[in-house]
N, CA, C and O atoms as a Tripos MOL2 file, in Angstrom:
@<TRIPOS>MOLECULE
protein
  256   255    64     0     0
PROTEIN
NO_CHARGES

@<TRIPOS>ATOM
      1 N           0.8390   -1.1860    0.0000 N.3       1 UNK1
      2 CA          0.0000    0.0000    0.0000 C.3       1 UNK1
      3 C           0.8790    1.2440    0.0000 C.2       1 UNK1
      4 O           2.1060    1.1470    0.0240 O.2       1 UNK1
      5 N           0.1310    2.6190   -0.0320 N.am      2 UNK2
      6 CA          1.1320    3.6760    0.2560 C.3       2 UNK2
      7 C           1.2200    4.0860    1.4680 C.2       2 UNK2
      8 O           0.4200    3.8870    2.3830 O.2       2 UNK2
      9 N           2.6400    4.9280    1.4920 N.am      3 UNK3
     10 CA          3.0700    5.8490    2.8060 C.3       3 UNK3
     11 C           1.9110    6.5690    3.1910 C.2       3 UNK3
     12 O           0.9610    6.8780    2.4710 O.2       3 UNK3
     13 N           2.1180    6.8590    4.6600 N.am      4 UNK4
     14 CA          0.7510    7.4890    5.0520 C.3       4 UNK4
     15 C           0.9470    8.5930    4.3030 C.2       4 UNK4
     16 O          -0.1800    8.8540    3.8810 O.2       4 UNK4
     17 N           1.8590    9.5720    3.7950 N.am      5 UNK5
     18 CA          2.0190   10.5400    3.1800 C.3       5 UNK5
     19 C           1.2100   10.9910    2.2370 C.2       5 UNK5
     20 O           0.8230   12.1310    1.9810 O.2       5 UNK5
     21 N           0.9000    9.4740    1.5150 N.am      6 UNK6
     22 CA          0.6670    9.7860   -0.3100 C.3       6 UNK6
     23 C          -0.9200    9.2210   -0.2750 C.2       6 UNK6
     24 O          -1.8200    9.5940   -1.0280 O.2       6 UNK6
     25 N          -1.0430    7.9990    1.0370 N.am      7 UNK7
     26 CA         -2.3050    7.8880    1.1100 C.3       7 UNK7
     27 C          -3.0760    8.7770    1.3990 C.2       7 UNK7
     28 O          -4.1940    8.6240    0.9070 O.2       7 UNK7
     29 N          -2.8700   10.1030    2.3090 N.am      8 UNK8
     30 CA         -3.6090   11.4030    2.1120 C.3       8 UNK8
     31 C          -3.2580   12.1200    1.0540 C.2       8 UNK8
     32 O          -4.2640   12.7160    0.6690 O.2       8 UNK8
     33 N          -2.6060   12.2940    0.5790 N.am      9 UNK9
     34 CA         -2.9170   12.7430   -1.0150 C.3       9 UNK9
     35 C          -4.0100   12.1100   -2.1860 C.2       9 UNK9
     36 O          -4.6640   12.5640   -3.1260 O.2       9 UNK9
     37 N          -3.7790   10.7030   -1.4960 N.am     10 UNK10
     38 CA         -4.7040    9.9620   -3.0920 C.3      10 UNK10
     39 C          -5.9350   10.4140   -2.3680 C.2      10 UNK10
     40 O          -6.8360   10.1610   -3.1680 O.2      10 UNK10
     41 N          -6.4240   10.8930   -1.3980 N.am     11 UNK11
     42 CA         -7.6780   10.7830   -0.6960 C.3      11 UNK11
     43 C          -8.0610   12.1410   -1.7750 C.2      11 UNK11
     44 O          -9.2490   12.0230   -2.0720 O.2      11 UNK11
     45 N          -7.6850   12.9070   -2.1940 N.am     12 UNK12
     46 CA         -8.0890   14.0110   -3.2150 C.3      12 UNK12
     47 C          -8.8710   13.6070   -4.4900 C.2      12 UNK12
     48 O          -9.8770   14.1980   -4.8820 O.2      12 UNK12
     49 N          -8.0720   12.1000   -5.3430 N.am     13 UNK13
     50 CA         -8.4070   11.8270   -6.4230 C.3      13 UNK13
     51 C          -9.5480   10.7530   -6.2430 C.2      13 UNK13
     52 O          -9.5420    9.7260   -5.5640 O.2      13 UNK13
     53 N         -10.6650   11.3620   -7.1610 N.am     14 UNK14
     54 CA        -11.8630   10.5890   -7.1340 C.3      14 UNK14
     55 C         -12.3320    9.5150   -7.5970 C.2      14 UNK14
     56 O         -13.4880    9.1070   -7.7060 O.2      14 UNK14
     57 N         -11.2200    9.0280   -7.8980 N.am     15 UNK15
     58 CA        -11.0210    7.6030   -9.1370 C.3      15 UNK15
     59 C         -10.5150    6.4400   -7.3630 C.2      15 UNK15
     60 O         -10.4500    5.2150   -7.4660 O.2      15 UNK15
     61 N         -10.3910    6.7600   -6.7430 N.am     16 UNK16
     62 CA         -9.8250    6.3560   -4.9510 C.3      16 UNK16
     63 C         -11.4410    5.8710   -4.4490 C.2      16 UNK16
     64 O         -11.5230    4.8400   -3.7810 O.2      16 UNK16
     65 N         -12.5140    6.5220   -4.7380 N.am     17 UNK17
     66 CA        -13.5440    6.1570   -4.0730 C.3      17 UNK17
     67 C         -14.5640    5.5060   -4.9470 C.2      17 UNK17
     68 O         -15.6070    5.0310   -4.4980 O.2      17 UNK17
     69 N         -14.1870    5.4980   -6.3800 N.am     18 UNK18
     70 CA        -15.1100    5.1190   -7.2850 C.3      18 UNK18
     71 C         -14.1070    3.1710   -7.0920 C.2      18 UNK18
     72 O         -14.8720    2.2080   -7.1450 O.2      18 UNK18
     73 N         -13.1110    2.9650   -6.9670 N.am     19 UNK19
     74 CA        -12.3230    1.5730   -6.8210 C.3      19 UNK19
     75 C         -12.9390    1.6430   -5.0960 C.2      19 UNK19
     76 O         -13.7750    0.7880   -4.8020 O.2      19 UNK19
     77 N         -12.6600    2.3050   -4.3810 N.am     20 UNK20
     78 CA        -13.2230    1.7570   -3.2950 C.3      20 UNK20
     79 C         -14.8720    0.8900   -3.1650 C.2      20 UNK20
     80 O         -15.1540   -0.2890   -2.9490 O.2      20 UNK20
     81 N         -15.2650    1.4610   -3.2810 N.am     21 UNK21
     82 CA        -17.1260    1.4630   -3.7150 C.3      21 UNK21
     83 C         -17.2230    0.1730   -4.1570 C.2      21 UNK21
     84 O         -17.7700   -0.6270   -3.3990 O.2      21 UNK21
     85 N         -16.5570   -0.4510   -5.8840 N.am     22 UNK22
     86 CA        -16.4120   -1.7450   -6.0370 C.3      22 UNK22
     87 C         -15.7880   -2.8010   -5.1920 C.2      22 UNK22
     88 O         -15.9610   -4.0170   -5.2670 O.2      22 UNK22
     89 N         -15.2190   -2.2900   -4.5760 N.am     23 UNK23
     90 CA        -13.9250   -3.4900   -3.7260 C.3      23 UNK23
     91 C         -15.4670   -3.8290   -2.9940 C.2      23 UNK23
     92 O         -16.0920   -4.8670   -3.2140 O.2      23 UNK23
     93 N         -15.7150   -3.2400   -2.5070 N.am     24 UNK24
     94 CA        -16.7700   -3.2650   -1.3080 C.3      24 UNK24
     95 C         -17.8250   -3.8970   -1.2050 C.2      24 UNK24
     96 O         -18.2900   -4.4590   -0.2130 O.2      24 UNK24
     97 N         -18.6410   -3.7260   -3.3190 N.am     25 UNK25
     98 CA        -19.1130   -5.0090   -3.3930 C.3      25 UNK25
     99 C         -19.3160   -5.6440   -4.0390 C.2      25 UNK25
    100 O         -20.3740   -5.9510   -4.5890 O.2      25 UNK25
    101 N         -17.8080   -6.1790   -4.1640 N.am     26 UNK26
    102 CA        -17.3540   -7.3750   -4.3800 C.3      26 UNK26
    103 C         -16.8010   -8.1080   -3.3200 C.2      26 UNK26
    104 O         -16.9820   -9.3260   -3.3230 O.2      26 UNK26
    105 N         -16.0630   -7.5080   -2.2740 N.am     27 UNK27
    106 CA        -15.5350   -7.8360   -1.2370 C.3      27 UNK27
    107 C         -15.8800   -8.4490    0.0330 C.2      27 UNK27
    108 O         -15.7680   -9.4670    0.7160 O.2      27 UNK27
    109 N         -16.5050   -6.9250   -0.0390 N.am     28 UNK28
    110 CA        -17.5190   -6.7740    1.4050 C.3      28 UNK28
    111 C         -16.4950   -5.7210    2.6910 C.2      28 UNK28
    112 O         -16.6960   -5.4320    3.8700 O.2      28 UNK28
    113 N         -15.5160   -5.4390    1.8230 N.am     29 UNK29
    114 CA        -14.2580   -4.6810    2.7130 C.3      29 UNK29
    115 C         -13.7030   -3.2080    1.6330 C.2      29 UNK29
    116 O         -13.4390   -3.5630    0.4850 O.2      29 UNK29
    117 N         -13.5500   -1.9170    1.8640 N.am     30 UNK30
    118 CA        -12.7690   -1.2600    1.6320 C.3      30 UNK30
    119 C         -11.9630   -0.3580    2.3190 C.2      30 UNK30
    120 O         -12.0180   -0.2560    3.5450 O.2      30 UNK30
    121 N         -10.8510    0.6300    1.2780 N.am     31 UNK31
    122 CA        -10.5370    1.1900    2.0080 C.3      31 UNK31
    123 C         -10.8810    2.7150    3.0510 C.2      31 UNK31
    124 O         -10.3010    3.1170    4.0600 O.2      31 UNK31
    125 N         -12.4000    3.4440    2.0700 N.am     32 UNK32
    126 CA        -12.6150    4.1210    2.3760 C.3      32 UNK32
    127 C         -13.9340    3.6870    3.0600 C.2      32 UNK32
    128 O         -14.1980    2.4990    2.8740 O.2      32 UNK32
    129 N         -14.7310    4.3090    3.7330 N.am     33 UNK33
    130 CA        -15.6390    4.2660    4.3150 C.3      33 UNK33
    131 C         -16.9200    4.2160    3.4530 C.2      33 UNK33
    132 O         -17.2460    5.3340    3.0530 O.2      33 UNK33
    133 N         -17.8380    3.0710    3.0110 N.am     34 UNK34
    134 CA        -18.9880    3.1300    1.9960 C.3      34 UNK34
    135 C         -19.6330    4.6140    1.8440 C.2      34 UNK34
    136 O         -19.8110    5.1220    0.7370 O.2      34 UNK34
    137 N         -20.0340    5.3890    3.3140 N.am     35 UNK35
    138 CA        -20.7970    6.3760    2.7570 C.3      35 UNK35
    139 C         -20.0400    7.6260    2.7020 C.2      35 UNK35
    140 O         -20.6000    8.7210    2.6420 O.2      35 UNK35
    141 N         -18.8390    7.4820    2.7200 N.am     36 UNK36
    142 CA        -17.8480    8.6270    2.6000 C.3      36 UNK36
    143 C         -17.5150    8.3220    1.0340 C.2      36 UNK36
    144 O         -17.1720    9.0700    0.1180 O.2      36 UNK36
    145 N         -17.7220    7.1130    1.0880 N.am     37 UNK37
    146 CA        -17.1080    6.8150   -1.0190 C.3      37 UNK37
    147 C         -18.6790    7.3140   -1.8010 C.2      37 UNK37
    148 O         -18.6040    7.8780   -2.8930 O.2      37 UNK37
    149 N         -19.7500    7.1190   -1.3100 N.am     38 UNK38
    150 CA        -20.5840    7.7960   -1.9670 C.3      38 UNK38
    151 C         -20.6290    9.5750   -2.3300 C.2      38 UNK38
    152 O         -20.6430   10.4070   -3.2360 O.2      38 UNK38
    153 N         -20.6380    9.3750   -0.8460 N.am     39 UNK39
    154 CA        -20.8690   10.7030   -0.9080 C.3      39 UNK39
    155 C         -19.6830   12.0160   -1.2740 C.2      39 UNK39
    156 O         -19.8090   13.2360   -1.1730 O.2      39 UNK39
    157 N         -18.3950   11.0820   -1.7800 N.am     40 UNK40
    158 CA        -17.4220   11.9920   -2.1790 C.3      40 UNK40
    159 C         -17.9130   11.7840   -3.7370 C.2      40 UNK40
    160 O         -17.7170   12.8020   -4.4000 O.2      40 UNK40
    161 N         -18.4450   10.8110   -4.3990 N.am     41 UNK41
    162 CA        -18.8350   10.6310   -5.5480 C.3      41 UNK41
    163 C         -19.7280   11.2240   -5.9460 C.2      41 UNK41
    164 O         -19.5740   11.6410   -7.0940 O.2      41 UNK41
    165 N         -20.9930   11.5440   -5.2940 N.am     42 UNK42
    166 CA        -21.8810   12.5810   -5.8450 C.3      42 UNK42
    167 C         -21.5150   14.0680   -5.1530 C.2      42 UNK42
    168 O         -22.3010   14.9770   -5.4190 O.2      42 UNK42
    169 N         -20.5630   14.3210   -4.4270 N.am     43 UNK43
    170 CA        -20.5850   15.9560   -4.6130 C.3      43 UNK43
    171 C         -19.2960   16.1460   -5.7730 C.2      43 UNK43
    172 O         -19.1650   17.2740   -6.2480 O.2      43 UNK43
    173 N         -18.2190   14.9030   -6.2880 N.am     44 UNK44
    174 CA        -17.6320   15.4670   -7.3770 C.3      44 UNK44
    175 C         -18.7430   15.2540   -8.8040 C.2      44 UNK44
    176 O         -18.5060   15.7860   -9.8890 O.2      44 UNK44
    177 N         -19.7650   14.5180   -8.5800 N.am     45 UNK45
    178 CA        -20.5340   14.4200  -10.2400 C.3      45 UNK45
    179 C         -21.2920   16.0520  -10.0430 C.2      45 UNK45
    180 O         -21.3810   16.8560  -10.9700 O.2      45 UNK45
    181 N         -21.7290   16.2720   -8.8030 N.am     46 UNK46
    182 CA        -22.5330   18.0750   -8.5850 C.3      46 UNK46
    183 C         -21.7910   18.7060   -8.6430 C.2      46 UNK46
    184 O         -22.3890   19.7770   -8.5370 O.2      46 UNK46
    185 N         -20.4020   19.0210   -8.7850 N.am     47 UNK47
    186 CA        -19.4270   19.6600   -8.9920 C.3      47 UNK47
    187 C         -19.0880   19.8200  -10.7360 C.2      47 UNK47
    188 O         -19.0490   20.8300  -11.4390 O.2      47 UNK47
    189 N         -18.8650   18.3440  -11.0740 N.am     48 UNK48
    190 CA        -18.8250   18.5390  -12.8700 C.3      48 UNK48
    191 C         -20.3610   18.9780  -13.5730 C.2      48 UNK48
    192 O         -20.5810   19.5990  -14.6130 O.2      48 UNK48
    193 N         -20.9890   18.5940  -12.9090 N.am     49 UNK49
    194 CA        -22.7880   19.4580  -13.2990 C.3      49 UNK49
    195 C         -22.7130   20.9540  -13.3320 C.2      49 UNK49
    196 O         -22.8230   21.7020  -14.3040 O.2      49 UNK49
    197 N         -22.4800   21.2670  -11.9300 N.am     50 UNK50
    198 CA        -22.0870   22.7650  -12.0520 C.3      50 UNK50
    199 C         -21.2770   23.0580  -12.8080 C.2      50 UNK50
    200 O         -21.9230   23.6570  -13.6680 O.2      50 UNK50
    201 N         -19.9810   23.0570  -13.1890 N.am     51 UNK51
    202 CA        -19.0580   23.3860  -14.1600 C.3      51 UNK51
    203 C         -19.9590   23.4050  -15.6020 C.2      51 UNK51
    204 O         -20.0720   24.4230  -16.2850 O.2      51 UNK51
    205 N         -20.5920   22.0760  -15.9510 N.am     52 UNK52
    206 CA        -20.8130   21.9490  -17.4160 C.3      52 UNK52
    207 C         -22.1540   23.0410  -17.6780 C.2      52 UNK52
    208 O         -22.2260   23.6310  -18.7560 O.2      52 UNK52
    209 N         -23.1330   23.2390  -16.6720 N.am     53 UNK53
    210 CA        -24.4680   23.9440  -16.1090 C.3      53 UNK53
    211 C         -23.6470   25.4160  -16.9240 C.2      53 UNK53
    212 O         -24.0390   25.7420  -18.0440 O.2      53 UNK53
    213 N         -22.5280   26.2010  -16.2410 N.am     54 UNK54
    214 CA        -21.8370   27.4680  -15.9930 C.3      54 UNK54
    215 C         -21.2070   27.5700  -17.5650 C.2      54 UNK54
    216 O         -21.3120   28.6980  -18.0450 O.2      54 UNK54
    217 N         -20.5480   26.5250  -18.4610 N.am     55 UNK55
    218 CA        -20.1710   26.5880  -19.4380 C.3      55 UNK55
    219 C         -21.3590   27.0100  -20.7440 C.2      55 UNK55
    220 O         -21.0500   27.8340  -21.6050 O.2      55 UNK55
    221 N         -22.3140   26.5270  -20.7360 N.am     56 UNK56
    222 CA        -23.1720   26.3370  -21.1630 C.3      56 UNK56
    223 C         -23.8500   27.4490  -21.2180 C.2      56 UNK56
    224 O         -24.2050   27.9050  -22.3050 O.2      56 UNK56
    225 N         -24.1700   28.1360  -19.8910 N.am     57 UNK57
    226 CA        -24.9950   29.3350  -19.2190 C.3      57 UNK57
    227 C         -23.9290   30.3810  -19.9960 C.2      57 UNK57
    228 O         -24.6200   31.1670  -20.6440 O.2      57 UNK57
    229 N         -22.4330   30.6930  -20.1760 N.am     58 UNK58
    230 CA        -22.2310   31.5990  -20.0770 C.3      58 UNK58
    231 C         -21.5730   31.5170  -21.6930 C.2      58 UNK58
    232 O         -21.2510   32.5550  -22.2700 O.2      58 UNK58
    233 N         -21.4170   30.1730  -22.3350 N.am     59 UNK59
    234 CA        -21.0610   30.2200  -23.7640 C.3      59 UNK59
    235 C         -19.8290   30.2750  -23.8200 C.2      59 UNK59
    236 O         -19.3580   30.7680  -24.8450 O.2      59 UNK59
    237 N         -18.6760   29.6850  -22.5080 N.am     60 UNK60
    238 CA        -17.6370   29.9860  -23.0010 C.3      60 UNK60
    239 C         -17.0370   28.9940  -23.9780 C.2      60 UNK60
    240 O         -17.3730   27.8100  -23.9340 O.2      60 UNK60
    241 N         -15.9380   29.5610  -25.0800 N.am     61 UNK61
    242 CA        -15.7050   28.8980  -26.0060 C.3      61 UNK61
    243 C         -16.6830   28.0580  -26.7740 C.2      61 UNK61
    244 O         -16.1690   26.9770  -27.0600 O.2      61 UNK61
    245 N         -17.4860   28.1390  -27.0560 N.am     62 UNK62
    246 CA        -18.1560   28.1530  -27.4440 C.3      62 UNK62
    247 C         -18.7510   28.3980  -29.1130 C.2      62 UNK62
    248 O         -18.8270   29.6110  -29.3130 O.2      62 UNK62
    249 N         -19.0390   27.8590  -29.9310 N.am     63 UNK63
    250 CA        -18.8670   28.7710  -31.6480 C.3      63 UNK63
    251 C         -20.3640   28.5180  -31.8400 C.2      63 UNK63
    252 O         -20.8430   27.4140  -31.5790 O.2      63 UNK63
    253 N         -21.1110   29.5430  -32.2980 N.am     64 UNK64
    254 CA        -22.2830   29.2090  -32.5430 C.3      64 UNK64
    255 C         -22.5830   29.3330  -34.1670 C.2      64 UNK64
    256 O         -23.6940   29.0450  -34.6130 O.2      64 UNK64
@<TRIPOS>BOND
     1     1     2 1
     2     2     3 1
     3     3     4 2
     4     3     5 am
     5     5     6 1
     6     6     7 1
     7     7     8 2
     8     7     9 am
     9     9    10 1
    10    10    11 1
    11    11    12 2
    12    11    13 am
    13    13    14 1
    14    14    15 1
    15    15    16 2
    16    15    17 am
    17    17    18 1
    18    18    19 1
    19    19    20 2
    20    19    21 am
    21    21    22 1
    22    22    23 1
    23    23    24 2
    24    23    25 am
    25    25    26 1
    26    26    27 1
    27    27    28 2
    28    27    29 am
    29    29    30 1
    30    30    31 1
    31    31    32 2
    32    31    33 am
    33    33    34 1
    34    34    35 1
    35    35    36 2
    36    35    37 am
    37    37    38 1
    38    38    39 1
    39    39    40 2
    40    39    41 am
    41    41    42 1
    42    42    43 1
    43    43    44 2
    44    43    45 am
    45    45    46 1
    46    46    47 1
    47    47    48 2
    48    47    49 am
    49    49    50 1
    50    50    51 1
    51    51    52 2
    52    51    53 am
    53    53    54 1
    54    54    55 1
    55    55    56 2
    56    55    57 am
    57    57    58 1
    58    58    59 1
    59    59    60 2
    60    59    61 am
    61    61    62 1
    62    62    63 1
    63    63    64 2
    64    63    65 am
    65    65    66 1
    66    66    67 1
    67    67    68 2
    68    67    69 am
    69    69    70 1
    70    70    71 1
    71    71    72 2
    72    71    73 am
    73    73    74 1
    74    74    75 1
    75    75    76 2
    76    75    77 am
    77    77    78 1
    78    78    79 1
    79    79    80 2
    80    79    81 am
    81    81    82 1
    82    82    83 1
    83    83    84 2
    84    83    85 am
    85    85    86 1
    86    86    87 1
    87    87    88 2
    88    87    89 am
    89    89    90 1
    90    90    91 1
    91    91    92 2
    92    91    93 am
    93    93    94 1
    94    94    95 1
    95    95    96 2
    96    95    97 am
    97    97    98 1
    98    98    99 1
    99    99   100 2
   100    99   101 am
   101   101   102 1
   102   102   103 1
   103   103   104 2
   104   103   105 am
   105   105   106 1
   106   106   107 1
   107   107   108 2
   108   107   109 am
   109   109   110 1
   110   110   111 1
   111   111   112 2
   112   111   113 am
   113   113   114 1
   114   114   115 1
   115   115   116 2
   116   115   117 am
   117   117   118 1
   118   118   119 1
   119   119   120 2
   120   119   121 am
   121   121   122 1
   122   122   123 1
   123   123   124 2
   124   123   125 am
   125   125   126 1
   126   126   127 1
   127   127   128 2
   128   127   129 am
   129   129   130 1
   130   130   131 1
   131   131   132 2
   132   131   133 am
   133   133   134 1
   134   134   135 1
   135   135   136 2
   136   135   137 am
   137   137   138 1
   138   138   139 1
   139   139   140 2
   140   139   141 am
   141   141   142 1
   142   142   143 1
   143   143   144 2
   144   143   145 am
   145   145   146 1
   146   146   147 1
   147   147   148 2
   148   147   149 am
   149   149   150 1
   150   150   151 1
   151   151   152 2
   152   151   153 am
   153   153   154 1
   154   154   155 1
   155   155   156 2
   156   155   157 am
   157   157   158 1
   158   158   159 1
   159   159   160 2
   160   159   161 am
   161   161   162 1
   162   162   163 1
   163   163   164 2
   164   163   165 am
   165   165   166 1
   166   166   167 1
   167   167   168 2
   168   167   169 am
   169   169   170 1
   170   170   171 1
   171   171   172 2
   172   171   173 am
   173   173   174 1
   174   174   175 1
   175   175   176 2
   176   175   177 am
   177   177   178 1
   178   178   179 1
   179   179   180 2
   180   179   181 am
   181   181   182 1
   182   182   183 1
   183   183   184 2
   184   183   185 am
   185   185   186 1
   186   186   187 1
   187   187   188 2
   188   187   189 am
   189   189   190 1
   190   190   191 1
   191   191   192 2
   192   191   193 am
   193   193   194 1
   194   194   195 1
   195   195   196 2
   196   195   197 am
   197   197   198 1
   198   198   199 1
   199   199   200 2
   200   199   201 am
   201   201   202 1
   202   202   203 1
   203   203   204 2
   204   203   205 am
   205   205   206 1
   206   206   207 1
   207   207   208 2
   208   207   209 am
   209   209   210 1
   210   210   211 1
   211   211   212 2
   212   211   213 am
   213   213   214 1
   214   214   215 1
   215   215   216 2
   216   215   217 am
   217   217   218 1
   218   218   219 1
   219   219   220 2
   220   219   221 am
   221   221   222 1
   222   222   223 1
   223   223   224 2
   224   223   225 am
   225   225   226 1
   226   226   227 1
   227   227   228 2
   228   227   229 am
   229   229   230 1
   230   230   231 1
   231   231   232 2
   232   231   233 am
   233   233   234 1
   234   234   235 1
   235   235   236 2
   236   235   237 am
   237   237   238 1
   238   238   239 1
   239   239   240 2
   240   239   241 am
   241   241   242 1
   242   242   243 1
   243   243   244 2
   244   243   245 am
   245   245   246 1
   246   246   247 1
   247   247   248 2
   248   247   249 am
   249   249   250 1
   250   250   251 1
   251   251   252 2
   252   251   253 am
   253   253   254 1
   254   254   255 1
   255   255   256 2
@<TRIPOS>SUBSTRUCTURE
     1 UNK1         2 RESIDUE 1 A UNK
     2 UNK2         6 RESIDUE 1 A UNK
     3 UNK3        10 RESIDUE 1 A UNK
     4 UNK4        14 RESIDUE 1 A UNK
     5 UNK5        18 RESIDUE 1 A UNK
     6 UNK6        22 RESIDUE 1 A UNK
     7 UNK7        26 RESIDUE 1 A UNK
     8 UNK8        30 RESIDUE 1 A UNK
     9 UNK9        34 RESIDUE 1 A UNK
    10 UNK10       38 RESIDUE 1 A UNK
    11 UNK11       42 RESIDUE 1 A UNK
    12 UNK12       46 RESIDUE 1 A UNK
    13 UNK13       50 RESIDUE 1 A UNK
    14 UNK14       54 RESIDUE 1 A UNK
    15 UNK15       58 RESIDUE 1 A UNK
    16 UNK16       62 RESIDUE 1 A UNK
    17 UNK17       66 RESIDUE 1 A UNK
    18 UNK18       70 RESIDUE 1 A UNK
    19 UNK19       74 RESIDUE 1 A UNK
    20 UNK20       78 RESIDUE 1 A UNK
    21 UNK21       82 RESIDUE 1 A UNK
    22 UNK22       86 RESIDUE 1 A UNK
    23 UNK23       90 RESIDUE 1 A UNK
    24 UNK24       94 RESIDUE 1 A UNK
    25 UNK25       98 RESIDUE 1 A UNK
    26 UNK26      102 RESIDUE 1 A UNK
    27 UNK27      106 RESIDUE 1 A UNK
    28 UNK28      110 RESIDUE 1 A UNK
    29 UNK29      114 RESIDUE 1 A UNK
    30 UNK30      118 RESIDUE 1 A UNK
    31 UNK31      122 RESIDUE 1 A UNK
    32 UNK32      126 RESIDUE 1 A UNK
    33 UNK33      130 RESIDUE 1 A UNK
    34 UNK34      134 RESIDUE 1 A UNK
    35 UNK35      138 RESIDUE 1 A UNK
    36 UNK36      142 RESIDUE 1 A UNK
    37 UNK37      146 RESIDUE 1 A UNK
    38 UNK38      150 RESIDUE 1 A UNK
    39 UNK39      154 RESIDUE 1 A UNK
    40 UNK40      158 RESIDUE 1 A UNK
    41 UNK41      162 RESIDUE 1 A UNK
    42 UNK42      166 RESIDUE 1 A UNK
    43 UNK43      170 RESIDUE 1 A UNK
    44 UNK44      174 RESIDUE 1 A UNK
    45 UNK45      178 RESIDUE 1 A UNK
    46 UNK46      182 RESIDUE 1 A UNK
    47 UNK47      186 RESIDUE 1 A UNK
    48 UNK48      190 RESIDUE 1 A UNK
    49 UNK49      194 RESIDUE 1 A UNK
    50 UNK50      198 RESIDUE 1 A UNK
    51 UNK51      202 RESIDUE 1 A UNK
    52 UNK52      206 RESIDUE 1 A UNK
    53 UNK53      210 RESIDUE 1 A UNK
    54 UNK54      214 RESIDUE 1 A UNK
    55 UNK55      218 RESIDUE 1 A UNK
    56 UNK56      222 RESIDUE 1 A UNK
    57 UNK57      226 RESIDUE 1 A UNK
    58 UNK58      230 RESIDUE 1 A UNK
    59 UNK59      234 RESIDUE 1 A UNK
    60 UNK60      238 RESIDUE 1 A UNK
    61 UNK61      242 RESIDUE 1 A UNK
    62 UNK62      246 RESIDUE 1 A UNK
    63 UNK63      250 RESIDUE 1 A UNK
    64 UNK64      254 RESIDUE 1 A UNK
């Protein structure tokens, strides 16, 4: 596994809780906490919503 160092770093990347989530059930064991892996998963999908929502709303780059 990693250094405790880098294991709080990967705790940033959301690809960490989307592999957790499966281990879990398939497993029945992960490393993150089930409703902490959810729920880091839907505030980063409401996060890319908002972004794509704001792109959209404001036309950036955009060619019409």
């Amino acid at each position: 596994m990693l250094p405790p160092v880098w294991r709080k770093v990967a705790l940033f990347n959301p690809v960490v809780y989307l592999i957790s989530g499966f281990r879990w059930s398939f497993y029945g064991v992960s490393d993150v906490h089930v409703v902490i892996s959810v729920a880091a998963i839907a505030g980063f999908l409401l996060l890319c919503i908002a972004a794509v929502w704001w792109i959209f709303r404001t036309g950036w780059k955009l060619k019409v």
